[in-house]
N, C-alpha and C positions, 0 to 999 in steps of 0.2 A: 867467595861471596856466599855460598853455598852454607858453608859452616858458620860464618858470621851471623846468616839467617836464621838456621836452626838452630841454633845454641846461641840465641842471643845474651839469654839470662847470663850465662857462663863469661862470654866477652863483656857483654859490660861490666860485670863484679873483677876482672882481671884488667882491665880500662881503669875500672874510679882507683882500683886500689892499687895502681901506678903514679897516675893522677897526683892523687893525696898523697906518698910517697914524695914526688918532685916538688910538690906546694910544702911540704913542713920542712923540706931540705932550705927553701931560700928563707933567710933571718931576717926581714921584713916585710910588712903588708903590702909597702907599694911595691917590691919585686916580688911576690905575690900575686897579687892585680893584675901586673904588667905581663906576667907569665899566664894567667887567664886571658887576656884579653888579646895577645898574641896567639895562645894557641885556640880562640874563639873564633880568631880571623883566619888563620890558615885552615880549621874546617869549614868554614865559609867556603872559603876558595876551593876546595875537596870535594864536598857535599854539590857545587855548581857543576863542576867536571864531572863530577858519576852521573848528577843529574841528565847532563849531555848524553855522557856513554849508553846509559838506562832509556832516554828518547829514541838513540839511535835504531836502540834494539826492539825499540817498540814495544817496553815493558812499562808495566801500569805504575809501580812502581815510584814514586819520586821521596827524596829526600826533603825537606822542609830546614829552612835556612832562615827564615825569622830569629827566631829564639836565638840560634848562633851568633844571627848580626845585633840582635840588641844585648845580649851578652856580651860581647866584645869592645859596643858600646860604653856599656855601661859599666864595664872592669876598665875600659881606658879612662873615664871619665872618673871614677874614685881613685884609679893610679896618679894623674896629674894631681888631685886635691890632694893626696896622702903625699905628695912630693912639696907641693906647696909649703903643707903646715907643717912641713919637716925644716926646711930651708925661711922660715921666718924667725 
């Protein structure tokens, strides 16, 4: 957690450019989409559990989980439309 901390800059730029990696590997938008908004939802679920573990410990600390849940939202809800106007 420690280094995650302090080196944020560093983690996130080796995150996105994983990220973007696994997003230009799938051949279309809506398994695209569906890969954001899957993996939007399971840091949801991530972000709630540390938040716990971070109460636990009595750390001032919280992760903010909005943005993930309307992300997840909002990539599942352009996945079904892009599946739609595939299948018409």
């Amino acid at each position: 957690m420690t280094d995650t901390l302090n080196k944020s800059r560093h983690h996130a730029v080796r995150t996105r450019a994983r990220l973007l990696a696994q997003l230009t590997d799938q051949p279309h938008d809506h398994w695209r989409l569906n890969h954001i908004a899957r993996d939007a939802t399971a840091a949801v679920t991530i972000a709630k559990q540390a938040n716990s573990v971070l109460e636990r410990e009595r750390a001032r600390e919280r992760i903010r989980t909005s943005n993930l849940e309307a992300l997840a939202h909002v990539a599942g809800f352009l996945a079904e439309g892009e599946a739609g106007s595939r299948s018409a």
